[in-house]
KEKE-3310 file (N, C-alpha, C; in steps of 0.2 Angstrom, whole numbers, plus 5000, padded with zeros to 4 digits):
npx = (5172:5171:5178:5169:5157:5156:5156:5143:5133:5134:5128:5116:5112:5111:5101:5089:5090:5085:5072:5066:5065:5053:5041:5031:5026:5009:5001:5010:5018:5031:5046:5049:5061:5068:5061:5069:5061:5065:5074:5081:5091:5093:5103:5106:5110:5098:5088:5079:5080:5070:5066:5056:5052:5042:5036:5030:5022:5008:5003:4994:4987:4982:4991:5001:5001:5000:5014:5023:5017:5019:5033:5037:5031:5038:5051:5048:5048:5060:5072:5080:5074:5074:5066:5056:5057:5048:5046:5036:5044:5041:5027:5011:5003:5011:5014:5004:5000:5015:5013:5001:5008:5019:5012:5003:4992:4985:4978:4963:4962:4972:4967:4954:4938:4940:4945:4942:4940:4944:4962:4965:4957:4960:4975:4973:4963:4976:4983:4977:4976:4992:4992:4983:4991:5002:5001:4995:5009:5016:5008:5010:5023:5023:5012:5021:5031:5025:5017:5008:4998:4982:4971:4962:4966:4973:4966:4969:4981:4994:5003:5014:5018:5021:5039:5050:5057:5060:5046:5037:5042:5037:5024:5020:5023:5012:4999:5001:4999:4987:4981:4979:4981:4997:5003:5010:4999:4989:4978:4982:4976:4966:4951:4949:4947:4951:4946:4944:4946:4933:4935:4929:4929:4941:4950:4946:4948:4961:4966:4960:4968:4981:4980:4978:4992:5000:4998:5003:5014:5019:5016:5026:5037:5036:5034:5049:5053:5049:5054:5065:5068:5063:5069:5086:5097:5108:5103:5102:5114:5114:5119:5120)
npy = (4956:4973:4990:5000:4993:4988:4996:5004:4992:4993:5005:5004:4995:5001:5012:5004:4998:5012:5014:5003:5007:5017:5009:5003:4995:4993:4992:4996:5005:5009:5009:4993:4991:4997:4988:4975:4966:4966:4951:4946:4956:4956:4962:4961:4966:4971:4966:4965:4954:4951:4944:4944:4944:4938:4943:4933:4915:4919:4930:4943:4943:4953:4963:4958:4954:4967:4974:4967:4969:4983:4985:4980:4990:5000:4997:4993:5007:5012:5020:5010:4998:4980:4968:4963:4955:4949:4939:4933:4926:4911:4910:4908:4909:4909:4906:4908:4922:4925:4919:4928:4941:4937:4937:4947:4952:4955:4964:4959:4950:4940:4935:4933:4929:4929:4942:4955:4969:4983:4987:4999:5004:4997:5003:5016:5017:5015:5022:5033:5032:5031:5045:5050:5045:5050:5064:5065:5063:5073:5085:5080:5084:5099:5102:5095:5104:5115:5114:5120:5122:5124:5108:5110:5122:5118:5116:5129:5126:5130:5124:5130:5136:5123:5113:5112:5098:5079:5072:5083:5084:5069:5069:5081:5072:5062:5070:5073:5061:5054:5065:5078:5095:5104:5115:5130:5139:5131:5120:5109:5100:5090:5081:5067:5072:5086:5095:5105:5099:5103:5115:5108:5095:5089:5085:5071:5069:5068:5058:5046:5045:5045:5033:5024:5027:5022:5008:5005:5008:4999:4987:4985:4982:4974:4966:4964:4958:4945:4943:4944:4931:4923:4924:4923:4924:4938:4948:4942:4948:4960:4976:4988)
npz = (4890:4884:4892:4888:4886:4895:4906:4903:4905:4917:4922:4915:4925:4936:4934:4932:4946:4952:4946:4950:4964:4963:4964:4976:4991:4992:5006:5016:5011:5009:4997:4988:4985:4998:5006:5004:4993:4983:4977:4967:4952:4936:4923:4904:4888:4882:4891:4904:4921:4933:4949:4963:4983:4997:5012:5018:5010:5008:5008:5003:4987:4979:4980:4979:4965:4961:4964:4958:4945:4944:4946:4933:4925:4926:4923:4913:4905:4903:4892:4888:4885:4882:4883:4899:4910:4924:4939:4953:4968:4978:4982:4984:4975:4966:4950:4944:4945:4936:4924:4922:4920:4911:4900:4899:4905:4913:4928:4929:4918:4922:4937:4933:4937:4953:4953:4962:4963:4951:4948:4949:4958:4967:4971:4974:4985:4993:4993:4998:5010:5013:5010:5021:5034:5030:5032:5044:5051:5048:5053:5067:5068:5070:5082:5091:5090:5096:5109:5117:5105:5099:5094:5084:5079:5066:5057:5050:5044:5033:5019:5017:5031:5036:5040:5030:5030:5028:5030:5028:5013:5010:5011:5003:4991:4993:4992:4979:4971:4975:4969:4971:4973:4975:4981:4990:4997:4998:5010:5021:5033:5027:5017:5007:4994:4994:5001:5016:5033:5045:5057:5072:5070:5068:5079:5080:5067:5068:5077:5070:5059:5065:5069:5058:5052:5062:5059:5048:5048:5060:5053:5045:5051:5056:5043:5040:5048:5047:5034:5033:5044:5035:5023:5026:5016:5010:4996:4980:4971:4973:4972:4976)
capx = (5167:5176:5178:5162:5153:5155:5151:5134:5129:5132:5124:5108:5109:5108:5095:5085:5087:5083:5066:5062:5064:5049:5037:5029:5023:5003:5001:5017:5020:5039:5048:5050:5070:5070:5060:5071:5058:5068:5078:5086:5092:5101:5103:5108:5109:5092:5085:5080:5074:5071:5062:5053:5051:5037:5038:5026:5018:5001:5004:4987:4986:4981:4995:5008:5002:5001:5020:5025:5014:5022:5039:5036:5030:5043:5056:5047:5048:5067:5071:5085:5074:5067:5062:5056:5052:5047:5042:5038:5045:5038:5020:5005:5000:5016:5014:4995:5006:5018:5011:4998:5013:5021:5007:5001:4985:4983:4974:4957:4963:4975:4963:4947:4933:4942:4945:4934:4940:4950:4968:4969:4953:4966:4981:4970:4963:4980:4988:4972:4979:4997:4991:4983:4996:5009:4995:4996:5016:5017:5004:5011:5029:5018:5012:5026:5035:5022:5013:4999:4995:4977:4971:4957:4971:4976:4962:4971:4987:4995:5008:5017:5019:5026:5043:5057:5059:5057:5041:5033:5041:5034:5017:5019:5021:5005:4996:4999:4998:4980:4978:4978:4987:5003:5006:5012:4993:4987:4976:4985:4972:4960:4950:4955:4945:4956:4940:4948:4941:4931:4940:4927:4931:4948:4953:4943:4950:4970:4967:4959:4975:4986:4979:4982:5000:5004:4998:5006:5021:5020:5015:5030:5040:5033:5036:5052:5056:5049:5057:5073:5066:5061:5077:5092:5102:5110:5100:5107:5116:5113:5125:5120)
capy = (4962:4977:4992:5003:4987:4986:5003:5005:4988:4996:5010:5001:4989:5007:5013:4999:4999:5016:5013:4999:5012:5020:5004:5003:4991:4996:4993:4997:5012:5011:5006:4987:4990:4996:4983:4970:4963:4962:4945:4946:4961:4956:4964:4955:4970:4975:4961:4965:4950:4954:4941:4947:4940:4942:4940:4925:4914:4919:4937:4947:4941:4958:4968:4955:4957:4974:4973:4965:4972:4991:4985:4977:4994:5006:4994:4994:5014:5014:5018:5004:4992:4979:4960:4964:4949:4949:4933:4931:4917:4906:4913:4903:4910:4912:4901:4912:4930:4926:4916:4933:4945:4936:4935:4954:4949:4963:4961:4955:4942:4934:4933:4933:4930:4930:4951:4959:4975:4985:4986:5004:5007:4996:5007:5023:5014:5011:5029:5038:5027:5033:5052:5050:5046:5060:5073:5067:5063:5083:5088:5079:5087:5103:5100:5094:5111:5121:5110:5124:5123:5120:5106:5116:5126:5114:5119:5134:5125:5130:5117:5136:5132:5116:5114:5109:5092:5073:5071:5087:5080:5065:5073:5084:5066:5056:5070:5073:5053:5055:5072:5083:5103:5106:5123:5134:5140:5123:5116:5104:5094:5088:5073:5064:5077:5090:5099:5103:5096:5107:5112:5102:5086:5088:5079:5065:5066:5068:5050:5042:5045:5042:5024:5022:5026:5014:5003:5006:5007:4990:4982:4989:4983:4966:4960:4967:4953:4941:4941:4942:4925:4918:4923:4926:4925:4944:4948:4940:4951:4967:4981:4994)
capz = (4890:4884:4896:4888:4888:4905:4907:4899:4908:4925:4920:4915:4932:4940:4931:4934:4954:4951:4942:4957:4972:4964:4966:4983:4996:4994:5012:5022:5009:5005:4990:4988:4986:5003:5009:5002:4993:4976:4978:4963:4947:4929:4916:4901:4882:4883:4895:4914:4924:4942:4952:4969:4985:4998:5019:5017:5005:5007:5007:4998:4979:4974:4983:4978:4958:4960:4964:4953:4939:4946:4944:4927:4922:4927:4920:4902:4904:4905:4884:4880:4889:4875:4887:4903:4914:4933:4943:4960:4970:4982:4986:4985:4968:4960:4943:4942:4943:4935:4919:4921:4918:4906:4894:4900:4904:4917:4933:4929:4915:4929:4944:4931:4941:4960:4953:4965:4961:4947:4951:4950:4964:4974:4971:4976:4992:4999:4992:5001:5017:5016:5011:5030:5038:5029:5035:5051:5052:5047:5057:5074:5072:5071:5089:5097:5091:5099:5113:5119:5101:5100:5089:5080:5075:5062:5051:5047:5046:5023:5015:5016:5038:5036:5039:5025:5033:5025:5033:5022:5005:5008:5012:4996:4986:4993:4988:4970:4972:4972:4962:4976:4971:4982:4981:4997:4999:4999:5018:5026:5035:5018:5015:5000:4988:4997:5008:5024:5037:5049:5066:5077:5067:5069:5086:5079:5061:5069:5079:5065:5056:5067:5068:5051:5052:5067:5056:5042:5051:5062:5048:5041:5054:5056:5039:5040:5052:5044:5027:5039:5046:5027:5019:5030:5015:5006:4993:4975:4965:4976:4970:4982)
cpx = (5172:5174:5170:5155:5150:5152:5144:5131:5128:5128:5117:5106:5106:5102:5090:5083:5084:5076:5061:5061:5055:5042:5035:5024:5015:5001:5006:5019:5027:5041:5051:5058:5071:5068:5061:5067:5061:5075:5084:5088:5096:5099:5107:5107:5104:5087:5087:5076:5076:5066:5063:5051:5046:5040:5033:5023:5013:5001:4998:4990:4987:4985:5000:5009:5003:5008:5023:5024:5017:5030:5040:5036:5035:5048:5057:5048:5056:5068:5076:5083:5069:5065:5062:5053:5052:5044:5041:5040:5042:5033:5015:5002:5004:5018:5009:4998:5011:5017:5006:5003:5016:5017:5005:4994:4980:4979:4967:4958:4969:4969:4956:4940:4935:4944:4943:4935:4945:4955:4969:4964:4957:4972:4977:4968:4969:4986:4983:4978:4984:4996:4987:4986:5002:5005:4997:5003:5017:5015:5008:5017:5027:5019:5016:5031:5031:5016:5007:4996:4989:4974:4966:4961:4975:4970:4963:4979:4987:5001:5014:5022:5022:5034:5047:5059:5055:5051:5034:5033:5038:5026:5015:5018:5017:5002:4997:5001:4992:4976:4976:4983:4992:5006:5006:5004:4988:4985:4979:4981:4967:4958:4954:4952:4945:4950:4943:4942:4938:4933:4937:4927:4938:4951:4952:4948:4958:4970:4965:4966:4980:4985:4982:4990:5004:5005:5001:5015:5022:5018:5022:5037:5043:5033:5042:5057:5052:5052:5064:5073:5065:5068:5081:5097:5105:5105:5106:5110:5116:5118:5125:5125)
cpy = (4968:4985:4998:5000:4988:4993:5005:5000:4988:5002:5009:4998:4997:5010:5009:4998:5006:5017:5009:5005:5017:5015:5003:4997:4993:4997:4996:5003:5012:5008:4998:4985:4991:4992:4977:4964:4962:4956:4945:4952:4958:4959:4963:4961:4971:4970:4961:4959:4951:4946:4945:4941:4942:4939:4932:4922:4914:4928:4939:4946:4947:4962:4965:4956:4963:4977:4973:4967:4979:4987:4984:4984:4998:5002:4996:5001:5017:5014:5013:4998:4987:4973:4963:4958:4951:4944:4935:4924:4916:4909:4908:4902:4912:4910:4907:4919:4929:4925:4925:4938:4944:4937:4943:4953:4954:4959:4957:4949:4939:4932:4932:4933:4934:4938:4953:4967:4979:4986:4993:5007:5001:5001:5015:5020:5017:5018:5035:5035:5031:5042:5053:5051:5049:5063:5071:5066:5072:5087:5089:5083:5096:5105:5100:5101:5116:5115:5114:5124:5121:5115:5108:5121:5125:5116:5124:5133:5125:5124:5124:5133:5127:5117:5112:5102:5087:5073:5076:5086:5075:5066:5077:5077:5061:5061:5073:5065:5052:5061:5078:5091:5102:5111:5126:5135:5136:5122:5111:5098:5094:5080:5071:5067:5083:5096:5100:5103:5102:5108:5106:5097:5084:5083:5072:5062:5062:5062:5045:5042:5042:5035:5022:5022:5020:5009:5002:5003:4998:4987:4979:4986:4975:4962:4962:4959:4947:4939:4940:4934:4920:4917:4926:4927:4932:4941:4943:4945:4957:4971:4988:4991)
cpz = (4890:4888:4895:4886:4895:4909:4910:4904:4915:4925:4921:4922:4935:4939:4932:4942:4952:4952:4948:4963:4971:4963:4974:4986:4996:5001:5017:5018:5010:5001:4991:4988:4993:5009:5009:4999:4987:4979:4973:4956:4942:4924:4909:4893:4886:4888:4900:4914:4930:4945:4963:4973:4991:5006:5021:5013:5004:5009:5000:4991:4976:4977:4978:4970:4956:4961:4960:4945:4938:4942:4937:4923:4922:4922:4911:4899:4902:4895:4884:4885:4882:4879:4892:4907:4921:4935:4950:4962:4978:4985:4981:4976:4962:4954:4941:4940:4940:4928:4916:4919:4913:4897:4893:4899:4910:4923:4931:4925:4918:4933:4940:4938:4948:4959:4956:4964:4957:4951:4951:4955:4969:4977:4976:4982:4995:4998:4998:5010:5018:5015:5019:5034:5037:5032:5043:5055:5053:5052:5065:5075:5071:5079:5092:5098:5093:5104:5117:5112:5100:5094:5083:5076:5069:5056:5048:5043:5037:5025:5017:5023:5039:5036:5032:5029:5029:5025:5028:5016:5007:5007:5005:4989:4988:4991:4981:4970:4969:4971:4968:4975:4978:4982:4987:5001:5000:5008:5016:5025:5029:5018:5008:4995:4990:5000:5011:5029:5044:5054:5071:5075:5068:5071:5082:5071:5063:5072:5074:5060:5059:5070:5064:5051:5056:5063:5051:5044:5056:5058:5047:5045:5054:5049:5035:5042:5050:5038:5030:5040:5041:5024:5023:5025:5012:5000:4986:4972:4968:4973:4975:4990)
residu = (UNK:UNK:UNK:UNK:UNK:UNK:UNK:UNK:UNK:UNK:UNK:UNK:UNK:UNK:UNK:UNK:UNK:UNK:UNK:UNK:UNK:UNK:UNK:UNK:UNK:UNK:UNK:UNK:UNK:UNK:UNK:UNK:UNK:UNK:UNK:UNK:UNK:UNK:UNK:UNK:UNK:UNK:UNK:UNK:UNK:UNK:UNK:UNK:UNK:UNK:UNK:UNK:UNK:UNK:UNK:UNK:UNK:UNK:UNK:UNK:UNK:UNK:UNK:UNK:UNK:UNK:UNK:UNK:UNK:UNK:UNK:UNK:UNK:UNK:UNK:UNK:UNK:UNK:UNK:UNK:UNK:UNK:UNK:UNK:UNK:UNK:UNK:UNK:UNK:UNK:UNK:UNK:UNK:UNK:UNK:UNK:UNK:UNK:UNK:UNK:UNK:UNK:UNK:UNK:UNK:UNK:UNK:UNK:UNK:UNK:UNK:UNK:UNK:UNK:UNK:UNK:UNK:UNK:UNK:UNK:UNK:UNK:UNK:UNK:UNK:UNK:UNK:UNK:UNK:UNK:UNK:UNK:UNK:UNK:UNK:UNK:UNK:UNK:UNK:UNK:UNK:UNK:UNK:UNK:UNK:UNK:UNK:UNK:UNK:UNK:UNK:UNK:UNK:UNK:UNK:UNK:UNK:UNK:UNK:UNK:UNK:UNK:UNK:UNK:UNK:UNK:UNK:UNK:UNK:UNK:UNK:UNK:UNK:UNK:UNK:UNK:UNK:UNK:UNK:UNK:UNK:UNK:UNK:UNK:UNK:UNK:UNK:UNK:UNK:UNK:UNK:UNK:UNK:UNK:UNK:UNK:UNK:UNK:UNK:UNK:UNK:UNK:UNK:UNK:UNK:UNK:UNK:UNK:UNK:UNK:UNK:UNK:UNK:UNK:UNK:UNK:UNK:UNK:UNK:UNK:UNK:UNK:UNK:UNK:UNK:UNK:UNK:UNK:UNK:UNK:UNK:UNK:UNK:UNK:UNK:UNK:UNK:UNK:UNK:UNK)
# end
C-alpha cells in the first residue's frame, strides 16, 4: 500500500471512530466508544464494518437496535463511505438485528409485531432522561458553590449563571437533544417543553432528577463491569 494509500485509510479509520463517539448508550447516556462497546472498526476503500458488543446477551432489543441502527447512520453520513455494515455479536437477537440492518428494514419491519413503539418515541424518552439529569448535575454544582443558596432560588437560575464547566456543555447538548433553545437568557430548571418549573415544585423536581442520574450513572457503572467480565480481552483493532 503506497504511502498516500496508507494515509487516506488512516484518515478514514479516524473519521469513522469519530462518527461512532457521536452514538450513545440510550440508557447510560455516553457514547458507545467510550463505553467499549465497539468490539471491532475496518475500513477496507469505501467499506466500514464495525461489529458491536453488548454487557450481556439479553440486554433491551430496542436499546441494543437502536445502537446499532445510530452507528449504521452516522457511518453512511461520512461522504467517501459507499457499504456500510454493522452487526452485533452475541446477544440473544443478534441474527434478527443484524439480518434487519442489513436489509434496512428499520425498527418496525425487524421487530414487526413485538415493535411496541416507534424508535424515535424511544430515543426521546431516554434523551428527556438524560436532559434531567444535566439539569440537575448543573444545578447541584450551583448549590455546593453557595450552600445558604435557597433551593426556590433555582427557578430564577439563566443558562447565562452557569458556570463554563463540562457539566453545562453537556446540559447545553441534552437540550437541543430534545429541541429545547440554549441561549444565555434561557431557564435552567424546565420540563421537557422547557416551562420552568414553579419554585414550590422545585425541591421535589431537584430529587426526582437526581434519582434519574444515580441511575444513569450506576447503571453506567455496572455494565461497565460487566463487559470487563464478558470480554477481558483489548478491543480488536482499536487505534486509539
Amino acid at each position: 500500500m503506497s504511502a498516500p494509500t496508507l494515509d487516506r485509510a488512516r484518515t478514514h479509520r479516524d473519521e469513522a471512530w469519530r462518527a461512532l463517539d457521536a452514538v450513545v448508550d440510550p440508557e447510560l447516556d455516553e457514547p458507545i466508544t467510550d463505553l467499549e462497546f465497539v468490539r471491532s472498526l475496518e475500513v477496507d476503500g469505501d467499506r466500514v464494518a464495525v461489529h458491536l458488543r453488548l454487557p450481556t446477551a439479553f440486554c433491551a432489543p430496542n436499546f441494543a437496535y437502536l445502537m446499532c441502527s445510530d452507528a449504521k447512520d452516522v457511518l453512511t453520513a461520512l461522504p467517501w463511505t459507499g457499504e456500510v455494515v454493522v452487526e452485533l455479536d452475541d446477544h440473544h437477537d443478534s441474527d434478527l438485528i443484524n439480518a434487519g440492518l442489513a436489509a434496512d428494514a428499520g425498527y418496525r419491519g425487524t421487530f414487526r409485531h413485538e415493535a411496541e413503539s416507534d424508535l424515535d418515541e424511544l430515543r426521546l424518552t431516554f434523551r428527556r432522561k438524560a436532559h434531567a439529569a444535566a439539569m440537575e448535575r448543573a444545578l447541584t454544582l450551583l448549590l455546593r458553590a453557595d450552600p445558604d443558596r435557597e433551593l426556590e432560588s433555582l427557578h430564577g437560575v439563566r443558562i447565562a449563571d452557569l458556570p463554563a464547566v463540562p457539566a453545562t456543555a453537556a446540559l447545553l447538548r441534552r437540550r437541543a437533544a430534545i429541541g429545547l433553545p440554549t441561549g444565555e437568557g434561557e431557564s435552567v430548571f424546565v420540563g421537557h417543553d422547557g416551562v420552568p418549573y414553579p419554585p414550590e415544585e422545585i425541591p421535589l423536581r431537584l430529587r426526582m432528577a437526581r434519582s434519574q442520574r444515580i441511575s444513569i450513572e450506576g447503571n453506567a457503572h455496572f455494565c461497565r463491569g460487566l463487559l470487563r467480565t464478558r470480554y477481558p480481552d483489548p478491543v480488536k483493532g482499536d487505534a486509539r
